[in-house]
KEVEXVEX-92955 format. One record per residue: residue number from 0; residue in one letter; x, y, z of N, C-alpha, C in turn. Coordinates in steps of 0.1 Angstrom, whole numbers, plus 5000, padded with zeros to 4 digits. Layout:
// residues N
<milum i="NUM" aa="A" n_X="X" n_Y="Y" n_Z="Z" ca_X="X" ca_Y="Y" ca_Z="Z" c_X="X" c_Y="Y" c_Z="Z"/>
...
// end
This chain:
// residues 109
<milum i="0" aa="X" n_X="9386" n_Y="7813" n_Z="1528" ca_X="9384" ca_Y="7812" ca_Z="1514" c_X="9398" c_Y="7810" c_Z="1508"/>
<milum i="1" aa="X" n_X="9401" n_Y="7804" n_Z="1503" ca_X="9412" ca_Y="7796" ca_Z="1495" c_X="9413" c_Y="7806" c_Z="1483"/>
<milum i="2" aa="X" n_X="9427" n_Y="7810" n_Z="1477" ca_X="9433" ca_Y="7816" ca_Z="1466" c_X="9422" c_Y="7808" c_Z="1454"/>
<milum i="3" aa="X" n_X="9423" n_Y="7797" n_Z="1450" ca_X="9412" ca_Y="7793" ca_Z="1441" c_X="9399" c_Y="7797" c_Z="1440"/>
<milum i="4" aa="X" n_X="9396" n_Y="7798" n_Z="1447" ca_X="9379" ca_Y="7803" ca_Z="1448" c_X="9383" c_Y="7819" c_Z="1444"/>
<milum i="5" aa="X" n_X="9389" n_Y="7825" n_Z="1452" ca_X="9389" ca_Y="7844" ca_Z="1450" c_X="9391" c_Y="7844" c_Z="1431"/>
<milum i="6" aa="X" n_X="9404" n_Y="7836" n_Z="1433" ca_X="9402" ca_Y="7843" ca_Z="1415" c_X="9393" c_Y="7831" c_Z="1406"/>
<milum i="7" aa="X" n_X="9384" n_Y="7825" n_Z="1410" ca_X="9373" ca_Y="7817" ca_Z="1405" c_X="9363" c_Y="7828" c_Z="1401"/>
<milum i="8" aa="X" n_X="9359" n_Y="7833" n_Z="1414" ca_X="9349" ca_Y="7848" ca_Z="1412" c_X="9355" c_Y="7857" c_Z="1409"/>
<milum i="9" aa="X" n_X="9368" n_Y="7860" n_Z="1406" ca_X="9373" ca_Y="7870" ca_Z="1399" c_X="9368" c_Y="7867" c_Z="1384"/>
<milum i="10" aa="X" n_X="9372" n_Y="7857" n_Z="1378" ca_X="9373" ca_Y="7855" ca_Z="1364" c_X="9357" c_Y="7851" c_Z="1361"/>
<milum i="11" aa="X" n_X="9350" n_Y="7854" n_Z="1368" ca_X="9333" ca_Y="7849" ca_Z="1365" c_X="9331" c_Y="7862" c_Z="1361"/>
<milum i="12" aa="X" n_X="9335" n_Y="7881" n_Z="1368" ca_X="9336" ca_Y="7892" ca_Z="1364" c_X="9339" c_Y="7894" c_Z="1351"/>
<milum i="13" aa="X" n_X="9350" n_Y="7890" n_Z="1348" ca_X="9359" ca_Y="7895" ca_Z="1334" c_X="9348" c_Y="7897" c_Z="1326"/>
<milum i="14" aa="X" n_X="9344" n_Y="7883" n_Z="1319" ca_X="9335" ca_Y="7881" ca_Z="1307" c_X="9322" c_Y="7895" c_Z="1308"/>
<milum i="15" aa="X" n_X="9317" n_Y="7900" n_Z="1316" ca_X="9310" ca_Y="7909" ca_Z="1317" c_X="9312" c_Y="7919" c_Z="1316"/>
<milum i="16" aa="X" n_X="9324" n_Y="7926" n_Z="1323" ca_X="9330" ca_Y="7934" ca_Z="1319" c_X="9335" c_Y="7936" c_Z="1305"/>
<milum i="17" aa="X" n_X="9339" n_Y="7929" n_Z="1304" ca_X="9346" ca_Y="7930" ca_Z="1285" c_X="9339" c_Y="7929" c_Z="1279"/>
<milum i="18" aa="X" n_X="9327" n_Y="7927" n_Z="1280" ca_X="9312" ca_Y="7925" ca_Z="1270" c_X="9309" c_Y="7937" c_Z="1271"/>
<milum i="19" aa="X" n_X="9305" n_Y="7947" n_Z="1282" ca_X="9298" ca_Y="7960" ca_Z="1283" c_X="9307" c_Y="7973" c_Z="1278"/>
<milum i="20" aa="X" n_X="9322" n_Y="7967" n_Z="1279" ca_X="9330" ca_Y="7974" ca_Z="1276" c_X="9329" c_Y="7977" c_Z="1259"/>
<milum i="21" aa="X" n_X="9327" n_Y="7967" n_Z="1254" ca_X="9330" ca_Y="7964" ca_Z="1236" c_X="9318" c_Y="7972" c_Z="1232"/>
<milum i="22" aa="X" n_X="9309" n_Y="7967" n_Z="1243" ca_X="9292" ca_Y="7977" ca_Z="1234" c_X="9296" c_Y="7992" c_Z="1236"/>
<milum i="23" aa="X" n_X="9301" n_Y="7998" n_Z="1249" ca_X="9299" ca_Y="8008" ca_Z="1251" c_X="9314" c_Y="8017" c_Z="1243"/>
<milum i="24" aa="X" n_X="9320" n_Y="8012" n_Z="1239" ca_X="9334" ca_Y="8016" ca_Z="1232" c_X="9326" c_Y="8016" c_Z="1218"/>
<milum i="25" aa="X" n_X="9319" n_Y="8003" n_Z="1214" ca_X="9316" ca_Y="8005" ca_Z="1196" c_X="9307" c_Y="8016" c_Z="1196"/>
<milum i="26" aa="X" n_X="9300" n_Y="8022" n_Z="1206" ca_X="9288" ca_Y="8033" ca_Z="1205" c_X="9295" c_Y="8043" c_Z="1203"/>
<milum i="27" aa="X" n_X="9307" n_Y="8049" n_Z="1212" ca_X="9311" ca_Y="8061" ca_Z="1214" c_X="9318" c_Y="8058" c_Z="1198"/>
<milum i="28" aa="X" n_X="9325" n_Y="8046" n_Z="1193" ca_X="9336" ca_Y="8054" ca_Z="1182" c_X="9324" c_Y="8055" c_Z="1168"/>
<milum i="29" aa="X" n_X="9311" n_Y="8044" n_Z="1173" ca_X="9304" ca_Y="8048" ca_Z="1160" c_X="9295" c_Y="8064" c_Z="1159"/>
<milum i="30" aa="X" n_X="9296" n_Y="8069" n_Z="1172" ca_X="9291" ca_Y="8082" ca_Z="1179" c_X="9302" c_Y="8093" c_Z="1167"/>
<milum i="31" aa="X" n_X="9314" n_Y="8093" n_Z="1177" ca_X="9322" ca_Y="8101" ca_Z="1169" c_X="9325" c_Y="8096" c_Z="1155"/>
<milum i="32" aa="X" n_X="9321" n_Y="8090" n_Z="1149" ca_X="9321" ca_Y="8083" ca_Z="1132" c_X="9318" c_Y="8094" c_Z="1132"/>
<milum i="33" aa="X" n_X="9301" n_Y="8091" n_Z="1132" ca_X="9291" ca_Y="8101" ca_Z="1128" c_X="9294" c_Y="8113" c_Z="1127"/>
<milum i="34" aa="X" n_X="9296" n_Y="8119" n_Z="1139" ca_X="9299" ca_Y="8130" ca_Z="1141" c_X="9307" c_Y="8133" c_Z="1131"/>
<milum i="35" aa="X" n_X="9321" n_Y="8128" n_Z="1128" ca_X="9329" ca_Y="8134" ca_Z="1121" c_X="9325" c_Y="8136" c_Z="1103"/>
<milum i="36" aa="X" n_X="9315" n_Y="8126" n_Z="1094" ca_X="9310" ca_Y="8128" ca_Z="1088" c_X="9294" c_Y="8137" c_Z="1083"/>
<milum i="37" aa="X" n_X="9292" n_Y="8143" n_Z="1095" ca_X="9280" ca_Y="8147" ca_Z="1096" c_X="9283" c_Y="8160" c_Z="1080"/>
<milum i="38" aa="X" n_X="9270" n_Y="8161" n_Z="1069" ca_X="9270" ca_Y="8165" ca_Z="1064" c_X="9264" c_Y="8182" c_Z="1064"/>
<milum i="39" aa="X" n_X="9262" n_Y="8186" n_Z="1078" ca_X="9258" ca_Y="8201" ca_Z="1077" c_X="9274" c_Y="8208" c_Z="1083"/>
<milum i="40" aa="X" n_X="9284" n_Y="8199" n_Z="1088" ca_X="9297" ca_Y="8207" ca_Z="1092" c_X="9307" c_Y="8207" c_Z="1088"/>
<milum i="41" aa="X" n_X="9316" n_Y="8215" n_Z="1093" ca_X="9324" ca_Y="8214" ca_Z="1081" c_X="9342" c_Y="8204" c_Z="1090"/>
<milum i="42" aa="X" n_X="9336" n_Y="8198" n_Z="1092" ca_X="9348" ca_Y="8181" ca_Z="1104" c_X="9355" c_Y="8193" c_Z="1114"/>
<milum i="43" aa="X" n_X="9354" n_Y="8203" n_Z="1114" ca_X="9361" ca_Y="8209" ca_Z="1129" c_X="9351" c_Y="8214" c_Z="1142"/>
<milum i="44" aa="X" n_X="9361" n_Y="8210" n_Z="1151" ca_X="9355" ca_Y="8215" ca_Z="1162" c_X="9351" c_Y="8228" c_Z="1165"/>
<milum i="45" aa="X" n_X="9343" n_Y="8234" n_Z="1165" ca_X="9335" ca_Y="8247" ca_Z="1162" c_X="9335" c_Y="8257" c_Z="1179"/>
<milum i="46" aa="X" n_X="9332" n_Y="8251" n_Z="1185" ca_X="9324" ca_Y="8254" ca_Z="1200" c_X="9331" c_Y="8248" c_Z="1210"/>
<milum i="47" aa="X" n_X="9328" n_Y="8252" n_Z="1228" ca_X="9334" ca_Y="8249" ca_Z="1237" c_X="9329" c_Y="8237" c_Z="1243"/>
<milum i="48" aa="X" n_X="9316" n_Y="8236" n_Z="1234" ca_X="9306" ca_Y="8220" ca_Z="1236" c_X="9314" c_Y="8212" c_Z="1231"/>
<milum i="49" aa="X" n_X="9315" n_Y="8211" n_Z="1215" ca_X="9320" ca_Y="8206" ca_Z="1208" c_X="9338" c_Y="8200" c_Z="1215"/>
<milum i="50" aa="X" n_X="9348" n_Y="8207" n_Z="1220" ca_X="9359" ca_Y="8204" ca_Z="1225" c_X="9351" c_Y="8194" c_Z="1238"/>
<milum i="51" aa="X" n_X="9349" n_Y="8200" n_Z="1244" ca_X="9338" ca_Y="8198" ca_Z="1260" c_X="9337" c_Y="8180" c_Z="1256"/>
<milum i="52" aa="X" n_X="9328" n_Y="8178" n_Z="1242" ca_X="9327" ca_Y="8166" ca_Z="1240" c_X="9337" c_Y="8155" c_Z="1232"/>
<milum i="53" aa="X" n_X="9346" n_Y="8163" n_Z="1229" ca_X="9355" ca_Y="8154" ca_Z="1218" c_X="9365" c_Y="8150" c_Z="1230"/>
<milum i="54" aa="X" n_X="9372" n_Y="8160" n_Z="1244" ca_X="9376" ca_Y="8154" ca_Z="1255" c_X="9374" c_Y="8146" c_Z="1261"/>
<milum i="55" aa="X" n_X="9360" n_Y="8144" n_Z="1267" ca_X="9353" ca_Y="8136" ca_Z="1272" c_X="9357" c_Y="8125" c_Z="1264"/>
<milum i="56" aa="X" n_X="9349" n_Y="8123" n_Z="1251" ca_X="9348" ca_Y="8104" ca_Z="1245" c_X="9359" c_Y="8107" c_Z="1243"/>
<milum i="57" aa="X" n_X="9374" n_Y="8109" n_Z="1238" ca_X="9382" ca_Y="8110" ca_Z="1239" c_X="9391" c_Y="8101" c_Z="1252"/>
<milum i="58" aa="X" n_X="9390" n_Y="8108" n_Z="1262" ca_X="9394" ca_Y="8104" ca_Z="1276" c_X="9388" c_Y="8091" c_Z="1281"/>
<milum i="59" aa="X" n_X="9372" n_Y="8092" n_Z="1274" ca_X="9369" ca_Y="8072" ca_Z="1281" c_X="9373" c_Y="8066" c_Z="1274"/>
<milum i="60" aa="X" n_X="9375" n_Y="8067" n_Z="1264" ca_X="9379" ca_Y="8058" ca_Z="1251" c_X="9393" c_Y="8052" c_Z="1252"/>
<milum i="61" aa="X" n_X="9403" n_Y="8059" n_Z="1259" ca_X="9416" ca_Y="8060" ca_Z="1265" c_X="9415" c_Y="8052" c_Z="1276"/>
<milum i="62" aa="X" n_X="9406" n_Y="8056" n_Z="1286" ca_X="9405" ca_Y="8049" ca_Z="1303" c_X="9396" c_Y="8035" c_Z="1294"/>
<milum i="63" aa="X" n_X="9390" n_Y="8034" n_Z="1287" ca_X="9381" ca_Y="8021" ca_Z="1288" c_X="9391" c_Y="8010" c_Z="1277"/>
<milum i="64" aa="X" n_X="9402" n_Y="8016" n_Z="1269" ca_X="9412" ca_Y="8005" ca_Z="1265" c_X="9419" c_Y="8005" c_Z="1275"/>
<milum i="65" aa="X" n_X="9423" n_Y="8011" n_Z="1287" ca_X="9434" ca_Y="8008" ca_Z="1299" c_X="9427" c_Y="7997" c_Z="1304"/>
<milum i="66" aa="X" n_X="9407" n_Y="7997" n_Z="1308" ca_X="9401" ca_Y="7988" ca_Z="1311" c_X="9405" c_Y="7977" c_Z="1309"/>
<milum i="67" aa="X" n_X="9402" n_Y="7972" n_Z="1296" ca_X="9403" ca_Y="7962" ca_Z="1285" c_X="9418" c_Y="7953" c_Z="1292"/>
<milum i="68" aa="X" n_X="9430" n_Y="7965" n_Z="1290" ca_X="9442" ca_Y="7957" ca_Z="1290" c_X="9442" c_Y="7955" c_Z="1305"/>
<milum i="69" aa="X" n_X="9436" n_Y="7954" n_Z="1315" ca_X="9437" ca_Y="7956" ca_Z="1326" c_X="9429" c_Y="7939" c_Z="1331"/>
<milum i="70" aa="X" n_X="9419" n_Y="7939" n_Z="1321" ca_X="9410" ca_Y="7928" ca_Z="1324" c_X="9418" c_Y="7914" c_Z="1319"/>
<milum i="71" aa="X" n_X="9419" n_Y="7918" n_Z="1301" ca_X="9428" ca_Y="7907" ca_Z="1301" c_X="9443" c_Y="7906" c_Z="1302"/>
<milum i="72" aa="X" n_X="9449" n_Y="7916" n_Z="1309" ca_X="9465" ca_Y="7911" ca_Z="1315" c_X="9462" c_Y="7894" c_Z="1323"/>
<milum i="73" aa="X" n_X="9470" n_Y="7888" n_Z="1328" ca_X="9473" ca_Y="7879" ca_Z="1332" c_X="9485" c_Y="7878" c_Z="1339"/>
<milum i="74" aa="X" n_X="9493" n_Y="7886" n_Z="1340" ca_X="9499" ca_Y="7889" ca_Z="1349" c_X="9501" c_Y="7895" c_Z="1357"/>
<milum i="75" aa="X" n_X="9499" n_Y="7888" n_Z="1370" ca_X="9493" ca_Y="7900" ca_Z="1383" c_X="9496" c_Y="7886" c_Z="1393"/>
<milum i="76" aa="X" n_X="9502" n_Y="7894" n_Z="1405" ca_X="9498" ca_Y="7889" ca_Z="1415" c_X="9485" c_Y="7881" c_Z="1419"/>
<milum i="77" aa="X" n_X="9485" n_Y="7869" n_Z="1421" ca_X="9474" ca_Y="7862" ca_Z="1426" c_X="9465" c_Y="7867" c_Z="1441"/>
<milum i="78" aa="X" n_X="9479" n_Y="7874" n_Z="1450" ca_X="9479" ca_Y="7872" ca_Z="1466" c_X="9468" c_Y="7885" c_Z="1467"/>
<milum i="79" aa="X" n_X="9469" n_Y="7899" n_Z="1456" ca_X="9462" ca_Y="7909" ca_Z="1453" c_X="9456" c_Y="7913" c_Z="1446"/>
<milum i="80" aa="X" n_X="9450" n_Y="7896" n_Z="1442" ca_X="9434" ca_Y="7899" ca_Z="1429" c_X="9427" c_Y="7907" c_Z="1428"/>
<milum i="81" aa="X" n_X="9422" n_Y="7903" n_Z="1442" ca_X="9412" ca_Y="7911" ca_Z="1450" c_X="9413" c_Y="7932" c_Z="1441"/>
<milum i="82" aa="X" n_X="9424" n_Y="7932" n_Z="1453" ca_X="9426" ca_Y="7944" ca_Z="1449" c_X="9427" c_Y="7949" c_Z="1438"/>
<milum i="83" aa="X" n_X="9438" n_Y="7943" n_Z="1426" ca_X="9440" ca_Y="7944" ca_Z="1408" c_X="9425" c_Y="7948" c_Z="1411"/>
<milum i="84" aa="X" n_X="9416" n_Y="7940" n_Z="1405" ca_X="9403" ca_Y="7940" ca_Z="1399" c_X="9392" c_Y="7949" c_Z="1407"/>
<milum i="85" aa="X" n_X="9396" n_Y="7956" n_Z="1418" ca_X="9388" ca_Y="7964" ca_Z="1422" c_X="9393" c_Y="7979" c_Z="1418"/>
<milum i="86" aa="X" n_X="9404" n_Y="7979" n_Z="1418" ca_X="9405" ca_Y="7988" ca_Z="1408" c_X="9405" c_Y="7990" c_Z="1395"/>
<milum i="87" aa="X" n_X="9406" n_Y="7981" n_Z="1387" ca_X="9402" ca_Y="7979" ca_Z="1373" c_X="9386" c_Y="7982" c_Z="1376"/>
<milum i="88" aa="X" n_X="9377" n_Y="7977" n_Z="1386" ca_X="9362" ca_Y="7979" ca_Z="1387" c_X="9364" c_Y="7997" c_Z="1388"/>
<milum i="89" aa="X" n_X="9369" n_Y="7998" n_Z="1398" ca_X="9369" ca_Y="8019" ca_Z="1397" c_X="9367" c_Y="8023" c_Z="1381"/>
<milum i="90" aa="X" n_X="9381" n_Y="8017" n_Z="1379" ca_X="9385" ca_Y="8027" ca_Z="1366" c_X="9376" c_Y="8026" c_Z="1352"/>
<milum i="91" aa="X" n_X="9366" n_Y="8013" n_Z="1358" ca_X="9356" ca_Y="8008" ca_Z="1347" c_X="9348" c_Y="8022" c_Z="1348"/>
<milum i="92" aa="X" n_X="9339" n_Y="8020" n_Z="1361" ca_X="9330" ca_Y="8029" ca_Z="1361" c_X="9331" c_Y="8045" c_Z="1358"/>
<milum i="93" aa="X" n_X="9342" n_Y="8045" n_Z="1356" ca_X="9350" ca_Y="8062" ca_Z="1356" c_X="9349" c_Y="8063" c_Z="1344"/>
<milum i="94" aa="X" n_X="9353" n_Y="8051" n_Z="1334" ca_X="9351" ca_Y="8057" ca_Z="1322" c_X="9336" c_Y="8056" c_Z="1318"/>
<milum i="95" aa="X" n_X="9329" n_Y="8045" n_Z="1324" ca_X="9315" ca_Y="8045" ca_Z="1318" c_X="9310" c_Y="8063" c_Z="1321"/>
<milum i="96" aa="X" n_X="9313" n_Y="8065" n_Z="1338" ca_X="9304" ca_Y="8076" ca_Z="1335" c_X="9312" c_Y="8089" c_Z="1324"/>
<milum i="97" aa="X" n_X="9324" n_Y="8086" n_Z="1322" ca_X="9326" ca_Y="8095" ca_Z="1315" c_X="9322" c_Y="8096" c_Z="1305"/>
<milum i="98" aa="X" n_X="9323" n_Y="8084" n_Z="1298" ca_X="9314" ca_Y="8083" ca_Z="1283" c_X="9298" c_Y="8092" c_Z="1284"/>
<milum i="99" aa="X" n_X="9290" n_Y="8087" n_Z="1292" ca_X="9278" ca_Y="8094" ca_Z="1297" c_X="9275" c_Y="8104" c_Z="1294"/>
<milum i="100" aa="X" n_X="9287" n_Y="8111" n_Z="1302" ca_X="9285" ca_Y="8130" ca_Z="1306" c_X="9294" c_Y="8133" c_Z="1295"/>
<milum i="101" aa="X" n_X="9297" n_Y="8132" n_Z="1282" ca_X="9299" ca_Y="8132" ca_Z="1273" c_X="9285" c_Y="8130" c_Z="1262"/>
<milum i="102" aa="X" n_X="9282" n_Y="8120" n_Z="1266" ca_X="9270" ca_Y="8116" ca_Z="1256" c_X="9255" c_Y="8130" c_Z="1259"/>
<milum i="103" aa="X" n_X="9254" n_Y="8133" n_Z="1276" ca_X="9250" ca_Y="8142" ca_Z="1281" c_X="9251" c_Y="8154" c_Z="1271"/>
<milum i="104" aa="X" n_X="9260" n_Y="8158" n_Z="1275" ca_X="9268" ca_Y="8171" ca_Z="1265" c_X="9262" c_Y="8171" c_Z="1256"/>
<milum i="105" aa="X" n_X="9265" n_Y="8160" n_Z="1244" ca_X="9259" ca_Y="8163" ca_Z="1235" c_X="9250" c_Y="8163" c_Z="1227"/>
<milum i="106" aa="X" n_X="9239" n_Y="8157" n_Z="1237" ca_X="9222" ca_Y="8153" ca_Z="1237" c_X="9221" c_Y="8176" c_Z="1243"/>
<milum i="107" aa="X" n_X="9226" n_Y="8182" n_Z="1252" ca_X="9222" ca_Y="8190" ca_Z="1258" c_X="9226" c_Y="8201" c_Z="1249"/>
<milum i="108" aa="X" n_X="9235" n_Y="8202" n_Z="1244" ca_X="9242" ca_Y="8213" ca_Z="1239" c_X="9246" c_Y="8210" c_Z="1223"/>
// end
């Protein structure tokens, strides 16, 4: 397999990734909008839920712009595409599930 082909199927990834990324980042910050305007509270963090969850979207929201700049950098070694983008794939999934078990939280508690 020739250097052109690897990062051919590399860059067929990106667009997807940065799509799912955009949906699942505008949910969490329109999540915490809400949250922060919600009219029965009074905007502070109250509870160990409450921190529990503001860490969490907090932290993906953090890991899932490292995503972002990670996908579209362009500068990177060619010879370790491969590699870059499999860890950028880790660090995707780390934040999706974190967003989750965050969103978990506070469907549960």
């Amino acid at each position: 397999m020739s250097d052109d082909t690897s990062l051919q199927d590399i860059k067929d990834f990106r667009q997807p990734m940065v799509t799912s990324l955009g949906i699942v980042l505008g949910f969490l910050l329109n999540f915490l909008g809400q949250w922060a305007i919600d009219d029965g509270q009074d905007h502070t963090v109250q509870s160990w839920a409450d921190w529990i969850i503001l860490i969490t979207f907090v932290a993906a929201i953090v890991l899932m712009l490292h995503v972002l700049y990670r996908l579209l950098n362009n500068r990177y070694d060619t010879a370790t595409a491969g590699h870059y983008y499999q860890q950028t794939f880790q660090r995707y999934m780390a934040a999706i599930c974190l967003a989750f078990a965050g969103v978990a939280v506070a469907l549960l508690f």
